[in-house]
N, C-alpha and C positions, 0 to 999 in steps of 0.2 A: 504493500500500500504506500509505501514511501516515495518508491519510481512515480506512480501516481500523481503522489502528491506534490514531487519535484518539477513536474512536466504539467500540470494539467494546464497552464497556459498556452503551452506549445499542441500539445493535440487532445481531443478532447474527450471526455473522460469514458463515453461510449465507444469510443474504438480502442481505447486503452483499459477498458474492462473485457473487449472482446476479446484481445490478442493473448492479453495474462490471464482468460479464465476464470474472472472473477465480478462479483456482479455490481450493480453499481451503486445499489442501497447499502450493501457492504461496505464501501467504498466513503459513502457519508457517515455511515454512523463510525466509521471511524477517526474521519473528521471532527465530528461531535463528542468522542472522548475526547480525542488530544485537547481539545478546547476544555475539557471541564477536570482534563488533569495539572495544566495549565494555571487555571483560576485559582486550583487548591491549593498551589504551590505560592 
């Protein structure tokens, strides 16, 4: 999720979930942790 997250400027996050097999609501709620592990910190 990190390449992801490095890149989703450059392409976009549906063809970048296509290629690594992964989906793309996965893809946000992961976002949505780092954010609220972040906050705690």
């Amino acid at each position: 999720m990190m390449f992801m997250e490095m890149y989703r400027f450059e392409f976009s996050i549906r063809s970048m979930a296509e290629v690594l097999e992964v989906s793309r609501s996965g893809f946000y709620q992961f976002l949505k942790r780092s954010k609220n592990v972040i906050r705690k910190i």
